[in-house]
C-alpha positions as CSV (number, residue, x, y, z in Angstrom):
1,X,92.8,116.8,102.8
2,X,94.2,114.4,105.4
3,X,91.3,112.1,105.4
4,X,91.7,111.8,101.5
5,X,95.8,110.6,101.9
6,X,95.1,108.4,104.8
7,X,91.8,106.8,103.1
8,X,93.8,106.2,99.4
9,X,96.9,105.3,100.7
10,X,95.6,102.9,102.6
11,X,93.6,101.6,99.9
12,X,95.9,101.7,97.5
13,X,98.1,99.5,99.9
14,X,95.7,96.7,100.8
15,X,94.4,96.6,97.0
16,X,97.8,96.2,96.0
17,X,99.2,93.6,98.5
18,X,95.8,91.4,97.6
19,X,96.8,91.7,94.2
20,X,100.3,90.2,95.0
21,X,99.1,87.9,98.0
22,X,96.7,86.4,95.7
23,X,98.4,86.3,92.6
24,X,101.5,84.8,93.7
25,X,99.5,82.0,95.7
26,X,97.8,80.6,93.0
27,X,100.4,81.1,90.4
28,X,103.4,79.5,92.6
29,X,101.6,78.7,96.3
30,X,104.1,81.4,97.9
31,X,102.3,82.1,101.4
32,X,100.9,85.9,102.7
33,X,103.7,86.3,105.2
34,X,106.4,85.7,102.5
35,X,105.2,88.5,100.3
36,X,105.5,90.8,103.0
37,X,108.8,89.5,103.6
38,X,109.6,90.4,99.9
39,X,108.7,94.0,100.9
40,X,111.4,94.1,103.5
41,X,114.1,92.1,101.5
42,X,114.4,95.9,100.0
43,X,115.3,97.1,103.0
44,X,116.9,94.2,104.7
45,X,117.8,91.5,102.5
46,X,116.4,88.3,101.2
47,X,117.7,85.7,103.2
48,X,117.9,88.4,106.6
49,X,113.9,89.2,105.8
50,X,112.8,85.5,104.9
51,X,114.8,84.7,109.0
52,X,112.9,87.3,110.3
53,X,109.6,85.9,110.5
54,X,106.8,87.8,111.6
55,X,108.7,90.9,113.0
56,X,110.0,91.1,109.4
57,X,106.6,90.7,107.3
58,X,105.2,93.4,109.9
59,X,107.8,96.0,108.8
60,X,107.3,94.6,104.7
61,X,103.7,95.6,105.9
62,X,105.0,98.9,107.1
63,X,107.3,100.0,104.1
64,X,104.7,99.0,101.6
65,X,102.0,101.4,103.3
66,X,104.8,103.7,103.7
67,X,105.2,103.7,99.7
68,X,101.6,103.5,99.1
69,X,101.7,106.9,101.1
70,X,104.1,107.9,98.9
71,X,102.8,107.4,95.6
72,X,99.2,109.4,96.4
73,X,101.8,112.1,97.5
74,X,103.2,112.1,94.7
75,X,100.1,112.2,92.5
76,X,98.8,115.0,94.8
77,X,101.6,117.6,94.5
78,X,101.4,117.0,90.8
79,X,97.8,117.0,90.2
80,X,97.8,120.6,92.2
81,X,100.1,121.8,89.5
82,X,98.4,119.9,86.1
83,X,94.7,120.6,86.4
84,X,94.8,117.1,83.8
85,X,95.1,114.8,86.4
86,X,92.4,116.4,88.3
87,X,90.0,116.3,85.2
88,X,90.7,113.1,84.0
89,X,91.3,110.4,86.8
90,X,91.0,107.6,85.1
91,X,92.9,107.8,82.1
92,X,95.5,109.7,84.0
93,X,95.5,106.9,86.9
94,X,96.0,104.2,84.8
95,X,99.0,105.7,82.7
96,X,100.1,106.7,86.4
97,X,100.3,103.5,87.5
98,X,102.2,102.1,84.5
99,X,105.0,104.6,85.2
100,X,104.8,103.7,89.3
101,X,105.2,100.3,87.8
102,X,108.4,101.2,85.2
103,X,110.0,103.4,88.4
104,X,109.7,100.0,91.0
105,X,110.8,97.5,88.6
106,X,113.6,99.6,86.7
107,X,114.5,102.0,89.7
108,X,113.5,101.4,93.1
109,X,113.6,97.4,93.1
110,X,117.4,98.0,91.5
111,X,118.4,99.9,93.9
112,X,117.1,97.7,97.1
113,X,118.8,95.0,98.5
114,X,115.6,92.6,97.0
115,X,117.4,90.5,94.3
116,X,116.2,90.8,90.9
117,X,114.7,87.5,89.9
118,X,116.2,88.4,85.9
119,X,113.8,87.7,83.5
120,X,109.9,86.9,84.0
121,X,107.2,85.2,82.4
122,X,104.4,86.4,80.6
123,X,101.7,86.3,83.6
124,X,104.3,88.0,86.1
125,X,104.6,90.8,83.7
126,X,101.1,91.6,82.9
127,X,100.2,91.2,86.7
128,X,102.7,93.9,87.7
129,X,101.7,96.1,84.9
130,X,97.7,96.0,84.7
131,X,97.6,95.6,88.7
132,X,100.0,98.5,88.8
133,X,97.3,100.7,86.6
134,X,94.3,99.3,88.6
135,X,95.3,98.8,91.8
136,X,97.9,101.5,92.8
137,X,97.3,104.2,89.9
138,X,93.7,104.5,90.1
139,X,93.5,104.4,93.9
140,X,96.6,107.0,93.9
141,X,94.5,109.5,91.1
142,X,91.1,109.6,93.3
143,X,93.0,110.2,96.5
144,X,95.0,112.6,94.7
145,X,91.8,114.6,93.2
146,X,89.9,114.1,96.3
147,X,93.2,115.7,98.3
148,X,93.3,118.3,95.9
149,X,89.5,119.4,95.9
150,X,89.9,119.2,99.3
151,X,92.8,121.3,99.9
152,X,91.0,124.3,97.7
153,X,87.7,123.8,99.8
154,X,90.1,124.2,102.7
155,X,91.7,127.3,100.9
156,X,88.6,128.9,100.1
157,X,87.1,128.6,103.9
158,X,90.5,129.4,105.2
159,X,90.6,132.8,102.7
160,X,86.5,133.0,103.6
161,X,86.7,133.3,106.9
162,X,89.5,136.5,107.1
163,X,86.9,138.7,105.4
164,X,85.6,141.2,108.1
């Protein structure tokens, strides 16, 4: 079960910051190291991220893999409770991903100390939304089912091996 969190939410991170490294360079040449800093302005700041440098991008690095961790979570404790999500990863994962996208740009982004850059044009919109569904729910939904297969492998050897 571990080895299915730590290999999806680490996939699920570095798919998703390529998605945003690369999109954001060739849309508006914004550098690697000052996407990660967009990461920490959440936590930190804009201007107090951006004058961090490199100790700041590390920690954007950090906090996104720390989210990435949390969204498979998240898909795992509810895939263990709606056999669905289990079934049907695909279908599942990509809806999944458009409401991790609606809760980041309408809640958690909000709520951070990141400003809001107001409104958005058409190619920032459908980058967030279809990278979203591709690159964070679809990762999250096979860790999840691979977590959650695991966990009743694990279950079943665990229950298994208390017969006498």
């Amino acid at each position: 079960m571990r080895r299915a969190f730590i290999i999806g939410s680490l996939t699920l991170a570095a798919l998703d910051i390529t998605d945003a490294i690369t999109f954001w360079y060739f849309y508006r040449d914004v550098r690697p190291m000052r996407i990660f800093h967009s990461v920490a302005a959440g936590l930190l700041g804009r201007d107090a991220a951006i004058a961090g440098g490199w100790p700041t991008a590390i920690l954007g690095a950090a906090l996104h893999t720390f989210i990435a961790t949390c969204i498979v979570l998240t898909y795992y404790f509810l895939a263990k409770r709606i056999p669905l999500l289990v079934e049907y990863p695909i279908a599942c994962g990509l809806a999944y991903g458009f409401g991790a996208w609606l809760v980041m740009t309408y809640v958690v982004v909000p709520l951070s100390n990141a400003r809001s850059g107001g409104r958005v044009s058409l190619a920032v919109l459908l980058n967030g939304i279809l990278g979203h569904m591709l690159f964070v729910g679809l990762p999250a939904a096979f860790a999840g089912r691979a977590a959650v297969r695991e966990a009743r492998l694990e279950g079943g050897l665990a229950s298994a091996a208390r017969v006498p």
